[in-house]
N, C-alpha and C positions, 0 to 999 in steps of 0.2 A: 504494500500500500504506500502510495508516494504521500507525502503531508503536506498539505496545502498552507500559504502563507497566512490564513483567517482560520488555523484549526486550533484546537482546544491547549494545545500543546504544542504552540510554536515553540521554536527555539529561542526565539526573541524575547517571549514573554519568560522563560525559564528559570526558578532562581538560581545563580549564579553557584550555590552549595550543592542541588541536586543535577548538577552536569558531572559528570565520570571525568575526574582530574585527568590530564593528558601522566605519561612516563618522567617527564622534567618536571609536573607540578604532582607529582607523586610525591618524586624525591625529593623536593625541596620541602613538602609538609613531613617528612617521614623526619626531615634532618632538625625542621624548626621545633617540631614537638619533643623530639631528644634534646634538643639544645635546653627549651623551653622547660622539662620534667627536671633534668639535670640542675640545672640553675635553681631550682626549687627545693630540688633535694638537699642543694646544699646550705639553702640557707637556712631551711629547715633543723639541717645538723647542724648548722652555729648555733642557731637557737637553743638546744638542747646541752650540744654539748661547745660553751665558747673554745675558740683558736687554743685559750692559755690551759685549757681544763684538759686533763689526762682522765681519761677511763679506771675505775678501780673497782675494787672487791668488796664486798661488804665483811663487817665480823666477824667473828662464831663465837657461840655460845659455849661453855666451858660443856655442856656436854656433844655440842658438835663437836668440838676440838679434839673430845679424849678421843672420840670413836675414828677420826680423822687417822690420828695415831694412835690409835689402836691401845688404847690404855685403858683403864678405869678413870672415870672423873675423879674418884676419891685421890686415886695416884697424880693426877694432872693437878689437885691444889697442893700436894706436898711439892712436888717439883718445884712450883710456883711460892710456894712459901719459904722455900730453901734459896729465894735466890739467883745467883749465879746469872744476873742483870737479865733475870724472863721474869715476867711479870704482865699480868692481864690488864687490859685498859677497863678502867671503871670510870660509867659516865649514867648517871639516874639510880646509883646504887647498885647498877647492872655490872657485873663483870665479862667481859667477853673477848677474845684471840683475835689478833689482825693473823694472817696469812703468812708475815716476816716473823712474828713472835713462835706460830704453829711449827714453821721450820727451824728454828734457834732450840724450839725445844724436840725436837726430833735427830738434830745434831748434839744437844746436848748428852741424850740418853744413848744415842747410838755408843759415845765413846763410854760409857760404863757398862754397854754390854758387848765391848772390845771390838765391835766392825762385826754383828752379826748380819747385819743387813735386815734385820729384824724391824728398824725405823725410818733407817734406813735403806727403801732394797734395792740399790743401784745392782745393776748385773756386774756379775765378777770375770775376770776371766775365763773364758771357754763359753762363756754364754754369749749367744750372737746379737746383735741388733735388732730390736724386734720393728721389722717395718709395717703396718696394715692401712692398705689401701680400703677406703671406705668407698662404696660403687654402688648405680646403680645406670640404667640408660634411661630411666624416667625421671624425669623431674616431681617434686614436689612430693618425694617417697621418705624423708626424714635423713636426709644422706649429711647434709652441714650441721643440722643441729644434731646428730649421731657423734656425727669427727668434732664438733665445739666440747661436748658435755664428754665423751671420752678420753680428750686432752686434758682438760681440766680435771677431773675425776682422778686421773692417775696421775699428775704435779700433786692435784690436792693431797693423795695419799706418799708423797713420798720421789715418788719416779721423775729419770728429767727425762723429758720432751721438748720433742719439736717437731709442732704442728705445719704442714707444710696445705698451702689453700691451690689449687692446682684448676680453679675451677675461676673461668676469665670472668664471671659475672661476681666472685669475691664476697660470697656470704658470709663466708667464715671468717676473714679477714674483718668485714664491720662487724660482726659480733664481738670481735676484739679489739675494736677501736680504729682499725685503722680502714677511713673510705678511701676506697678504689680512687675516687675521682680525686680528691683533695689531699692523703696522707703518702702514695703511692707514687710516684714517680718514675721514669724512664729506665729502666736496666734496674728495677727494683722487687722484681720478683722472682722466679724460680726461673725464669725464661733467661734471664743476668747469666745463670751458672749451667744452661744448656743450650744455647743459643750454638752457632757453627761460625762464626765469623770471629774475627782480634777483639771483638768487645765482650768477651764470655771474662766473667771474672769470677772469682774466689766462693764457696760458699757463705765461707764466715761474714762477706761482707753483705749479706743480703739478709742474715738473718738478726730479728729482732727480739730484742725482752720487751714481755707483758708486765703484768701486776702479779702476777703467780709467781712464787718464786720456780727455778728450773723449768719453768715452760717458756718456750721462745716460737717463735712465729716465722715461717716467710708468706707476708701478705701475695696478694694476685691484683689482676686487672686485666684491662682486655687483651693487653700486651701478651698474655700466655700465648694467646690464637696466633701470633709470628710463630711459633712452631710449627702449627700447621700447614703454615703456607710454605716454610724454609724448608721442610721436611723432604718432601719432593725435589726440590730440586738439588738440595743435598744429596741427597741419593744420584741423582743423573751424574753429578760430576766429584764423585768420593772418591778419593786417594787410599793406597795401601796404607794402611794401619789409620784412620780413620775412627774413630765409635758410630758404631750405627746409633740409630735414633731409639732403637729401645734399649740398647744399656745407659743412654746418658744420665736419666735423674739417678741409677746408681750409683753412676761414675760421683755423679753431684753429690749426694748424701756421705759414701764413701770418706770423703773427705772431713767429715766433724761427726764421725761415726763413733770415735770414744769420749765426744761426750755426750752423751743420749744413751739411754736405756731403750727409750721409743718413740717413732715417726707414726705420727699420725697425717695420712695425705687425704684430705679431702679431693675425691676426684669431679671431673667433671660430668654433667652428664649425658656423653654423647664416647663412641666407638674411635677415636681416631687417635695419632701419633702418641698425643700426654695419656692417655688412660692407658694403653698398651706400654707405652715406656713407665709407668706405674706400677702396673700388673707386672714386670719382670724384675724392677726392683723392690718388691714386697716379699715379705717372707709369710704374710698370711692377708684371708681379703675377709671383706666385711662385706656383706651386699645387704643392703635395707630393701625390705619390700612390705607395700603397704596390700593388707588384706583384701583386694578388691578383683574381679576378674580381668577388667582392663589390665591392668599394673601386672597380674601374673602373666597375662597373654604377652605380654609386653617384654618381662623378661625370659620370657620362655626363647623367644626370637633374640632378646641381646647374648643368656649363653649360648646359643647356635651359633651367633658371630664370631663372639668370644672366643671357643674352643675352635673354632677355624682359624684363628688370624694366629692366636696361642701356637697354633701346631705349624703355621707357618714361620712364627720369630722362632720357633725353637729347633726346628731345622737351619735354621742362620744360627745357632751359636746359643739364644736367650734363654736363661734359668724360669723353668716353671715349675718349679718345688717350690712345698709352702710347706709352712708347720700345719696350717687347718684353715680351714675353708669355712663359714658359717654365713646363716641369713638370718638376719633380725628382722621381726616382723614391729614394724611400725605403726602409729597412731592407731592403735587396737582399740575396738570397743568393746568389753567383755559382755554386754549385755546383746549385741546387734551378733542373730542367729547367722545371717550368712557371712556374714567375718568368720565368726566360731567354726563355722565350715570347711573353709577356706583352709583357715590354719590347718585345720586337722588333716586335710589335701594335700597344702605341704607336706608336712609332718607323715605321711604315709608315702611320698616320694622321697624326699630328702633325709630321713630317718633324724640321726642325733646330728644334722647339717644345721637344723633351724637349732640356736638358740632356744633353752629354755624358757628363758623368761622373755617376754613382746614387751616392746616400751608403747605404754598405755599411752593413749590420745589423751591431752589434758588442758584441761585452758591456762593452769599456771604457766606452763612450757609456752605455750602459743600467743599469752596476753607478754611474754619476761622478751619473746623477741620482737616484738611490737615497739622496743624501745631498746633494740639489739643488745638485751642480757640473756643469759642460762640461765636456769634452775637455784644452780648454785650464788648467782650472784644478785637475786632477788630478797627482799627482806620477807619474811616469813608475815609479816601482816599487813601485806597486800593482797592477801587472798583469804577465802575462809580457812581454819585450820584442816582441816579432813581433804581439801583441796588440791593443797601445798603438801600436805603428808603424805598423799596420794602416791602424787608427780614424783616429789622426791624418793620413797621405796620406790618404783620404779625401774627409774634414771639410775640410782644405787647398784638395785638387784642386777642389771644388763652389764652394767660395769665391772661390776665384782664378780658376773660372770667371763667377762674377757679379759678380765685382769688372772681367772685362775687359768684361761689359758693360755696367756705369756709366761707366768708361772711355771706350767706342765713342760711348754718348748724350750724351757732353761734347764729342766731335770728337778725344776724346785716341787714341794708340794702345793695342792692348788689352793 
């Protein structure tokens, strides 16, 4: 049907919003509204958090603290009464552990039970690096706030880490303070120390302290995705003795590897160069999956890839031995039947693959990243108590369970 210049729907009379943008005014709105969200974002984040403010931890209460390390609270106020410049901060009567003070007193008892590693439990020699890549190919499966509360969780208790954010949109990074757009900078991420060209530099200089003590960070940004695109054509023009593209974040890590107990790498979530060169320098993976048929159908297809490409880098040379292989099941609803399902689907494929315990869907966890904290770094009455205590066993229980399996791949008990 041709349209006539007096029809209902000239072009003339058309508003100007419901005409189909041409390819140039696509891209120009695709760039302004990035420009535009960005610019908001950040000022959003000054607002919250100004230029001069650093991100920090909140307290603990003397019986967080004992259970932290692993004591009796009754034993954590004799420590504390004895002295030896540890001492609790009291403020409304309240007594409670900063994070600095929780470690002075974990080094302190460490040397009177002579380097049992009891409060300390850095690995000893003969016990390897423990690296766990955190994965999955779907988004929105619990994979960053997995790798945030698991780094945390094991500094909390003792262990050093070093959380590595491998993932170019940098969740894990602002849950730590540091924005992609604003804290981040040029040759400032894991890409710095695997990149193929004269400006690859050093690990050490790319990795940063948190507020934890022995947990260190290397933030991300978009800048990881130059791997992607370098990859290839590295490959086209690679010299003898070279690194291929999936030994380099070992090659990277490698390097500040006695000092770390454990590498927690948030991965990204897509199939290409960084998650593969992840996958070959891990010595165990974590895969979150949330209980839903999409998200299984979903990974069903990324292991398919997975064990494809795996069997292709390991015919080139690349290690696919792990201590263990597990899947956490995320934002669980214990009450929603076809979840309960689900799991138990798993769990009849995967046998003792799935984690015991599922980290429960919880508003504490979901409202603490709304203002980019963990669990851990919320105050306990901003939620109902039953709420908070909820999330936290939990978060605990998942933890305490991958902490007994670092354990087990040391020869330690679990």
């Amino acid at each position: 049907m041709t349209l006539q210049p007096n029809s209902d729907i000239d072009m003339a009379k058309t508003p100007v919003a419901d005409i189909a943008p041409t390819r140039a005014e696509l891209r120009a709105l695709i760039q302004q509204h990035g420009a535009e969200l960005s610019s908001q974002l950040q000022a959003h984040h000054r607002s919250i958090f100004p230029p001069e403010a650093e991100k920090s931890i909140r307290h603990f209460s003397p019986a967080e603290a004992a259970n932290l390390i692993g004591i009796h609270e009754g034993y954590l106020r004799q420590v504390a009464a004895e002295g030896k410049g540890i001492s609790p901060t009291i403020k409304n009567g309240r007594r409670s552990y900063s994070v600095d003070a929780i470690q002075e007193i974990r080094k302190h008892l460490d040397q009177g039970a002579r380097g049992s590693r009891r409060y300390l439990p850095h690995r000893a020699a003969g016990e390897h690096l423990q690296v766990i890549s955190v994965m999955n190919f779907k988004g929105g499966s619990g994979k960053t706030t997995t790798s945030a509360h698991l780094a945390q969780y094991l500094a909390l208790h003792g262990y050093r880490v070093l959380a590595i954010d491998l993932d170019p949109q940098a969740s894990l990074s602002a849950l730590f303070g540091h924005q992609p757009e604003l804290h981040v900078g040029e040759n400032e991420t894991l890409y710095g120390a695997i990149r193929y060209d004269e400006r690859q530099r050093p690990i050490a200089e790319i990795v940063r302290a948190t507020y934890i003590p022995d947990l260190h960070i290397i933030p991300g940004n978009l800048e990881l995705m130059e791997f992607e695109h370098d990859t290839p054509r590295a490959l086209m023009r690679r010299a003898a003795g070279d690194t291929l593209f999936f030994a380099r974040i070992g090659q990277a890590i490698a390097q500040a590897q006695n000092l770390y107990d454990v590498v927690v790498i948030d991965c990204p979530p897509q199939l290409g160069y960084l998650t593969l060169s992840a996958l070959t320098a891990a010595t165990a993976v974590l895969i979150t999956i949330h209980p839903q048929m999409l998200d299984v159908m979903s990974m069903g297809q990324f292991l398919q890839m997975t064990g494809d490409l795996l069997d292709e880098v390991s015919r080139a040379g690349a290690s696919t031995s792990y201590d263990w292989l597990k899947y956490l099941v995320t934002r669980f609803e214990p009450g929603d039947g076809p979840q309960n399902q689900m799991v138990a689907f798993l769990r009849s494929i995967f046998g003792d693959h799935v984690l015991i315990h599922p980290m429960l869907k919880s508003t504490a966890i979901s409202d603490a990243g709304l203002t980019n904290q963990t669990i851990f770094e919320v105050e306990r009455n901003q939620f109902t108590r039953a709420t908070y205590d909820r999330a936290m066993e939990s978060v605990n229980n998942v933890n305490a369970e991958i902490e007994g399996l670092i354990r087990q791949a040391w020869g330690r008990a679990a």
